[in-house]
N, C-alpha and C positions, 0 to 999 in steps of 0.2 A: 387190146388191153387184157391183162391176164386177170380174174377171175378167183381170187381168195378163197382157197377150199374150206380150210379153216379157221374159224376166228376165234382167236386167242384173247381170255380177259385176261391183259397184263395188273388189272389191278388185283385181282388174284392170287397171279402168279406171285407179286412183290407182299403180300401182305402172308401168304403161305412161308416163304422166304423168312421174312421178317420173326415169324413166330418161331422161327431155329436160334432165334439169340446170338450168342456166341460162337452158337458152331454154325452159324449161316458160310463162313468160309472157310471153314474145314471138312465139313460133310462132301460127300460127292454129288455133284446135282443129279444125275441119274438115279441115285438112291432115295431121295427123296419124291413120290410119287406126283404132285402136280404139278413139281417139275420138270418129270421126266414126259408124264405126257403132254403137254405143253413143250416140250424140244423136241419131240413126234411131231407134232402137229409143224412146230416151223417147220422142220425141214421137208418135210412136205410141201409146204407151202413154196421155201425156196427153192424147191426143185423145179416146180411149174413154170414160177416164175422165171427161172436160168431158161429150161426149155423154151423157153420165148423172145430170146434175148440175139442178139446181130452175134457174127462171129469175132468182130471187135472188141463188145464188151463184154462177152462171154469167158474171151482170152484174158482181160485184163481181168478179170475178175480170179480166174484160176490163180493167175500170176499174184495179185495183190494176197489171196489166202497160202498161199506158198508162203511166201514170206511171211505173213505174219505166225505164223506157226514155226518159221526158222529159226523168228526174233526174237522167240517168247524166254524172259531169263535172262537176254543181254541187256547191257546198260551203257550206250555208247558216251563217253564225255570227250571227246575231239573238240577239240576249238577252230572255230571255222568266222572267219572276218568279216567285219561289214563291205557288202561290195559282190562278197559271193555267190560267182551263179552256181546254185546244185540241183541236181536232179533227183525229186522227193517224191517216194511212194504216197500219194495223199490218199488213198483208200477207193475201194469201187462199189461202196456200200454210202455213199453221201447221199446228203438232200439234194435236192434242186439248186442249181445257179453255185453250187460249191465247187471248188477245184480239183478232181478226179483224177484217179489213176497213178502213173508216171508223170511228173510234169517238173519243168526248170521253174526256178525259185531264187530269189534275191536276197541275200543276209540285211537283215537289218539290226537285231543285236543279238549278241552271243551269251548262253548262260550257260550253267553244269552243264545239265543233262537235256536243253532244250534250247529251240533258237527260235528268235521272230524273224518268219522272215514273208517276202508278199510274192505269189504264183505270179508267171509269167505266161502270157499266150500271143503266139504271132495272130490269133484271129481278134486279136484286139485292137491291135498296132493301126496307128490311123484312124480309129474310129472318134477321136475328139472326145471320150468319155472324162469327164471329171476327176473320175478316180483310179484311171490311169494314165502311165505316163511314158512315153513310149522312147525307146534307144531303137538305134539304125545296129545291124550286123555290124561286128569287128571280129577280126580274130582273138583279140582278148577274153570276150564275152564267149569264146565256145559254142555259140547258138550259130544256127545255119540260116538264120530268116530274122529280120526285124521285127522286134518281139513288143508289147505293150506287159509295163509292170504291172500288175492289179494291185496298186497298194492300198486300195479301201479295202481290197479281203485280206489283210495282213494277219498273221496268227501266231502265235506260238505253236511249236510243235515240237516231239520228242526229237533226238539226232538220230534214234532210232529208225526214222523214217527216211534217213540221208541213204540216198543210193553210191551216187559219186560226185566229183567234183568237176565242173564243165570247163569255168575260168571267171573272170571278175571282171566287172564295170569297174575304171578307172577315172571316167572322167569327172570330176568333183562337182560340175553343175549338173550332173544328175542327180550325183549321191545327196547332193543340199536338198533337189527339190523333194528327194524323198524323206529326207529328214524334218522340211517344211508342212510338207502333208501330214504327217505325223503329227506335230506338234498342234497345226492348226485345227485338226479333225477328229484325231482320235483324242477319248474324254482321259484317259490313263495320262496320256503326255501332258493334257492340259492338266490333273491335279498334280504331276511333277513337277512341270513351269511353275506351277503356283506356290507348289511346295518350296521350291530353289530361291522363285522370286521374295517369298518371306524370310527365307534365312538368310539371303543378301539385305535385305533392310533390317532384319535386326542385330546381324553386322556390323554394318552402318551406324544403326544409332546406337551400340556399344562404341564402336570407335570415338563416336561424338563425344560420349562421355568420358571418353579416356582424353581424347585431345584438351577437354576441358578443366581437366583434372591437373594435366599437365602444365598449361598457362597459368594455371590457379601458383601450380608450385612454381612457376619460375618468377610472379609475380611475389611472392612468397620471400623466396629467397635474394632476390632484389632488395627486396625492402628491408632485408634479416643484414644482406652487403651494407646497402646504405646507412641502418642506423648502428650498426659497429665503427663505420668509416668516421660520422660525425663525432661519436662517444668516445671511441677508442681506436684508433687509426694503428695503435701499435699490436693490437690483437688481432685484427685484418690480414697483418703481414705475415703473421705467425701464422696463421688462419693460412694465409696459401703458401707460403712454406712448406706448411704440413704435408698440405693436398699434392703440389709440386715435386715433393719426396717421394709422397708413396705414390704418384704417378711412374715415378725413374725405376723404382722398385720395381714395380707389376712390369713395366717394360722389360727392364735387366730381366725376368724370370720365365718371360713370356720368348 
């Protein structure tokens, strides 16, 4: 375990920050001094810490700051499908138990400039976990090995981070169960369901009151028929005469 040369108070750091106001992001951070030495000190720090590191994740790590320094200023909006498998730069700077690196990914839904979508690892595949869910290799899917989706880590992310496009899950009783996991587990779906389910009942009981609205008037007019019919039988006929006319009319015009 590597050994922390320096230790940095970030609370400091953000409250020196904080006292530049307005120009907190316009100023240069180097030009302002505690936090230039305080960005000494990191690097420092991550230097040690990279010196210590496999050549696996030393690599990905070069690779993942490449790019984001290639990335910096574009704004990708591509639209990309539910179903999608892509291969997403997830960063080489995560916490623990997060999805790392280069890794294939699942569309789950598509916005502007960002997508949800849930990491895919063949070291999952088979393992019975809950919150994943596991497809067999096809050539559809792109993927060389039978992969487990991880859809409890579902995320949004920028498209910025979209490397390429591998191929897509077709089969629709997967795309459900993962649309079921969603709905059932994550709390976002659940105040959507809930949101839909209320606007469907109050719908509902608007319709009610229009259907009742409705019977009211035919009940209405029924009775408006009936007592002309008894009073006056000859104003009835005039009555749909009229209405019969200007039916021939709107038709003739239509």
């Amino acid at each position: 375990m590597v050994t922390v040369l320096f230790r940095i108070n970030k609370r400091d750091v953000k409250r020196e920050v904080d006292r530049l106001g307005a120009n907190k992001k316009t100023l240069k951070g180097l030009t302002v001094s505690p936090v230039a030495n305080a960005y000494k000190q990191a690097v420092w720090n991550l230097t040690d810490t990279l010196q210590d590191a496999d050549a696996y994740s030393l690599a990905q790590w070069l690779v993942h700051v490449e790019r984001w320094i290639d990335d910096r200023g574009k704004n990708i909006t591509a639209t990309y499908n539910r179903g999608e498998i892509l291969f997403v730069e997830f960063g080489a700077m995560n916490y623990g138990y997060e999805p790392s690196y280069e890794h294939p990914a699942i569309v789950l839904a598509n916005a502007f400039n960002t997508i949800l979508v849930a990491p895919c690892s063949s070291q999952t595949f088979g393992k019975g976990h809950r919150n994943v869910i596991d497809i067999t290799v096809t050539e559809a899917t792109g993927l060389t090995n039978n992969t487990g989706i991880g859809i409890g880590g579902a995320r949004w992310i920028s498209k910025n981070r979209v490397l390429n496009r591998a191929g897509k899950v077709t089969n629709p009783v997967i795309l459900d169960k993962l649309d079921e996991f969603l709905l059932n587990n994550l709390h976002f779906y659940q105040v959507v369901l809930a949101h839909h389910e209320n606007e469907v009942y109050n719908l509902n009981r608007e319709k009610k009151v229009v259907e009742d609205e409705l019977e009211t008037m035919k009940e209405l007019l029924i009775s408006v028929e009936d007592l002309i019919s008894r009073f006056s039988p000859e104003l009835l006929q005039q009555f749909k005469a009229i209405a019969a006319s200007a039916k021939e009319k709107s038709e003739k015009n239509n």
